[in-house]
N, C-alpha and C positions, 0 to 999 in steps of 0.2 A: 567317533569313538565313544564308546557309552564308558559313563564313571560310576565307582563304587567307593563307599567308604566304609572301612573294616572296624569296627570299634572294642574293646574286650580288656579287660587291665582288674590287675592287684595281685595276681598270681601267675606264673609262667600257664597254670594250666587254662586259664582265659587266655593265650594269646597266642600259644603254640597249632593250635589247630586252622589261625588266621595265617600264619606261617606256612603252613600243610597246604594254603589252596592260593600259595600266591604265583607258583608255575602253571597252574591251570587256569587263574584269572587275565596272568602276561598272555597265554597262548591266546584267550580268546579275545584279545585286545582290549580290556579294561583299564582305562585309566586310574589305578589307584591312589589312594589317602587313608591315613590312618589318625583316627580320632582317641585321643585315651587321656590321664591325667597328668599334671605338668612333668612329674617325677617318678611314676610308678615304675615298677620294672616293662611295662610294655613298653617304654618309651629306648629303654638300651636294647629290648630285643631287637624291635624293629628298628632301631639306627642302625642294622647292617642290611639292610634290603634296599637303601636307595628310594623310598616313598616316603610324600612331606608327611610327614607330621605334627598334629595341631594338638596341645596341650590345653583341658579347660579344667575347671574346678568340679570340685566332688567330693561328696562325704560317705559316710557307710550307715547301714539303715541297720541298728539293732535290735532286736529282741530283749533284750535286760537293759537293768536301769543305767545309766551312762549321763554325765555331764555334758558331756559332746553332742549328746541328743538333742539338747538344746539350740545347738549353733551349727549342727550339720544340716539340716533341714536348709538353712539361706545359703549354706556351701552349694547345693544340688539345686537352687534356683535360679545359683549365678553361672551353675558349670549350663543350665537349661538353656538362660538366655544366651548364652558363647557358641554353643552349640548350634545354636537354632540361627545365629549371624551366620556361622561359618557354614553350614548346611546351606543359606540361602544361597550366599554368595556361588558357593561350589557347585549346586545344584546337581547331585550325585542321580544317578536313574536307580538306585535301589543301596541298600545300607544292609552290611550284614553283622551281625553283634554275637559274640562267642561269651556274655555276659560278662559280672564282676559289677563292683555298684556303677563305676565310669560310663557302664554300657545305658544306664536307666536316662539321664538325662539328652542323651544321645538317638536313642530310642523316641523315647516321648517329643523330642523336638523335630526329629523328622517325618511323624504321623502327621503334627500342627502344618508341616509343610507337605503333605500327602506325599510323602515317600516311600515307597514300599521300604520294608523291613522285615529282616529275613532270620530267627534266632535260633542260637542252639544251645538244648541243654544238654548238658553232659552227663547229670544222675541220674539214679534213678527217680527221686523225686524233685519235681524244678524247685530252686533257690526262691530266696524271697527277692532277690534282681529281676530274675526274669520272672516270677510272677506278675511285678508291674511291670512289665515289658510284653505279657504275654495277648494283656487285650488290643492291642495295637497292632500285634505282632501281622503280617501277613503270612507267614510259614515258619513252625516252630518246630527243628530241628533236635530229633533226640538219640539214645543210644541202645536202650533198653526196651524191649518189647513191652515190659512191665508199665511204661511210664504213657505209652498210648492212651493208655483209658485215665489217667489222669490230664489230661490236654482235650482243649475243645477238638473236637470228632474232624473239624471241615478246614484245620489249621496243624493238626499232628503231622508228622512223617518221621517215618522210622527210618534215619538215614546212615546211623556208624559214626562216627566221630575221625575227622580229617588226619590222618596218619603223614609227618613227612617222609616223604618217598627216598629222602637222604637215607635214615636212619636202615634202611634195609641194604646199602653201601658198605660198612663199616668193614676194617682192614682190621683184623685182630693182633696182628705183629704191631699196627700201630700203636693201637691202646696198649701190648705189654710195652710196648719203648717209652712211652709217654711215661709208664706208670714204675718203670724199672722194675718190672716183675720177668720171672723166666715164665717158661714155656712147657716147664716140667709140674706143674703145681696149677690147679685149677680153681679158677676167681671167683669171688661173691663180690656182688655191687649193691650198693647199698643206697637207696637213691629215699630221702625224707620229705621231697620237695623243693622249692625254690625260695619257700623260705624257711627248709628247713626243719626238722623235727627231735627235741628237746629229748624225749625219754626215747625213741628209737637209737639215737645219736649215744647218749650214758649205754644202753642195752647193749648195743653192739660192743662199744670200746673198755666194756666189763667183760665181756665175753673174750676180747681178743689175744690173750694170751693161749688160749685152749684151741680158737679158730684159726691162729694163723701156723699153729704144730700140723693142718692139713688142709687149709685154704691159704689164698691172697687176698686180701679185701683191699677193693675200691670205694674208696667209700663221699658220698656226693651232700655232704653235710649241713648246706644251706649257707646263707649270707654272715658270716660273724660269728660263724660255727666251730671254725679249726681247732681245733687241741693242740696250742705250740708244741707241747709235754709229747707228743705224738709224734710230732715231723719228722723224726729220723728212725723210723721202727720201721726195718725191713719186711716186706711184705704188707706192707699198711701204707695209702695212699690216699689223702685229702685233697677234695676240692672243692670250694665253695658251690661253685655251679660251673656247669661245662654249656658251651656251644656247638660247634662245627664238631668239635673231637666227640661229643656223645654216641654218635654211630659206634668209633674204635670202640669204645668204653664199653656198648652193645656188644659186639660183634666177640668180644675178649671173654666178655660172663659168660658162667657156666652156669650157676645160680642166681635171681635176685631178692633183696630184702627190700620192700619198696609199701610207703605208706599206698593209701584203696582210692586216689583219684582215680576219677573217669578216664581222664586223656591216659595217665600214666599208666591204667592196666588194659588199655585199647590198645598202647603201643607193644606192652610185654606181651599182648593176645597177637598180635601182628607177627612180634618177633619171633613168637612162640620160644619163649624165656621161662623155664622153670621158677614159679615165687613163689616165698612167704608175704602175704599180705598183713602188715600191721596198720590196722582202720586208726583213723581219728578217733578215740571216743566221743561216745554222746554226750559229755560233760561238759566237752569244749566243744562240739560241735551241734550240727544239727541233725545228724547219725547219719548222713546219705553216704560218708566212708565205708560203713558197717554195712546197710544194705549194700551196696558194690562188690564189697568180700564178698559179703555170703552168696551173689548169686556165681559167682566165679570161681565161688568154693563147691556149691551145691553142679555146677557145671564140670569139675573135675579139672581146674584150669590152676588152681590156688590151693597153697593150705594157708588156713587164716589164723591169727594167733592176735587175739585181742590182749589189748593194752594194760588192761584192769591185772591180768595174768602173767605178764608179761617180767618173765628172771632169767637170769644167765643160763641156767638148768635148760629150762625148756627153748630158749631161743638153741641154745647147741643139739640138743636132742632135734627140733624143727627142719635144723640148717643139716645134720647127717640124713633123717627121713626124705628129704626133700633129694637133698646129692643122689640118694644111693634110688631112687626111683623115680627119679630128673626123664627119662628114656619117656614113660609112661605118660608124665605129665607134657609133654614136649609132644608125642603122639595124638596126646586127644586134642589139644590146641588146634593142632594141624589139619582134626577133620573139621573145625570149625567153621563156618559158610562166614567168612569176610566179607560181606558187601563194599563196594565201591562205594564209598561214602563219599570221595571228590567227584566221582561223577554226577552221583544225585545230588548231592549238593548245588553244584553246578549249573545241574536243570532247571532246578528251582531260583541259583539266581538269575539266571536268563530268563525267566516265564514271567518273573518279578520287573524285571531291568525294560521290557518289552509293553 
């Protein structure tokens, strides 16, 4: 039985696409492990899969000035060295890393132990994780055509990003039961991330007095997000973060409002889910939100409604243009060429694992 260890942490959307290939890993007999940091959220995702997982240490690699920068640097030498025991011992036939900084010393210690290693990035332009990840890398894994010609030429692959096969399941009578909504009245989901998004979050729940006079919103608010003030407002439905029920919660949307991750507009292009896309700004980020939108906007899949812009006005005005030509947006999705992204995937880690 050949062994793999999946490594990915700080964000649901590092960890979800290791999620997306773990029936296709069981089918081909792989013995799995999952490597990430003591407490991240990768660590409650994957506690419902039944794979050990090994917790090391890790810091985060900044760009601006930071006190932390000081003391993260020995954080990532110590999660190196734990890493690099637990890789001996386990001695995996190949490691695949869906990035996040947890993924860098994980990485880097199973090259020292000639392990292939197999990465994916999600943006359109690679993060600063996996650009130190990416000289070692033996197959670098991405989404966007765009992002080929920035990846060494004899290590690119343009493969999609790992869809779970659950979420194309969902039971729409169940998401309204869950959500105590009728059947008569059609939903917006509003989904900010997993850990949530602060001024999408205010936008909408300003807006909701006007949106719920001809929506139901579900709304997926992030960890420590609820609005007490909100819990009992008919047709208005909080939840930190969902599991197993995201499918319903899919399959019940008629619209979505959803920040411009990779994974998260991979799966609304899967679902073919009519959305407004509200990017990260580049203020707080590193813009690869923004490029996301636009090409998913410029593709006819999104309208995009940047942050900077962003009032009650125009998010209602967004969310009616969007409803009332939901049909069109829904249609072009669908001619979209989906690649088999578990498959290829797949191939490459067996070619890897061999």
């Amino acid at each position: 039985m050949k062994k793999i260890v999946l490594t990915g942490g700080g964000t649901a959307g590092h960890v979800t696409p290791n999620i997306a290939l773990l029936p296709a890993l069981k089918e081909a007999g792989y013995e799995i492990a999952y490597v990430g940091s003591y407490d991240g959220i990768e660590k409650k995702l994957i506690g419902d899969f039944d794979i050990p997982y090994t917790g090391i240490s890790t810091g985060k690699f900044r760009r601006y000035l930071d006190i932390k920068n000081l003391t993260d640097p020995f954080r990532v030498i110590k999660g190196y060295r734990e890493a690099r025991k637990y890789l001996k011992e386990y001695a995996p036939d190949v490691v695949f890393s869906k990035g996040g900084f947890v993924s860098v010393p994980v990485v880097r210690a199973a090259h020292s132990l000639k392990i292939p290693c197999i990465i994916h990035e999600s943006d359109m332009t690679p993060g600063l994780a996996n650009k130190l990840c990416i000289p070692v890398a033996h197959k670098v894994c991405c989404n966007f055509p765009e992002t080929l010609k920035l990846l060494p030429e004899e290590k690119a692959v343009l493969t999609g990003s790992p869809i779970r096969k659950e979420l194309t399941q969902g039971n729409k009578i169940a998401g309204l039961d869950m959500c105590g909504f009728t059947g008569n009245k059609p939903v917006i989901m509003v989904i900010g991330g997993s850990l949530g998004a602060n001024n999408v979050n205010k936008a909408v729940r300003d807006a909701l007095p006007q949106l719920l006079e001809d929506f139901q919103v579900v709304h997926l608010c992030g960890k420590d997000k609820v609005d007490n003030l909100l819990l009992n407002t008919p047709g208005y439905k909080q939840f930190e973060y969902v599991k197993a029920e995201l499918k319903d919660l899919f399959a019940m949307a008629d619209i979505v409002i959803s920040r411009a991750g990779a994974n998260a507009i991979c799966e609304l292009l899967a679902l073919k889910k009519p959305n407004i896309l509200i990017p990260l700004p580049a203020a707080s980020s590193r813009g690869d939100q923004i490029l996301n939108a636009k090409s998913f906007e410029s593709q006819g899949f999104s309208i995009v409604v940047d942050e900077e812009v962003l009032t009650t006005k125009l998010l209602l005005d967004k969310v009616q243009e969007l409803y009332f030509n939901r049909q069109t947006y829904a249609d072009t999705m669908s001619k979209s060429s989906q690649m088999d992204s578990i498959a290829t995937i797949m191939n490459l880690i067996n070619d890897a694992a061999n």
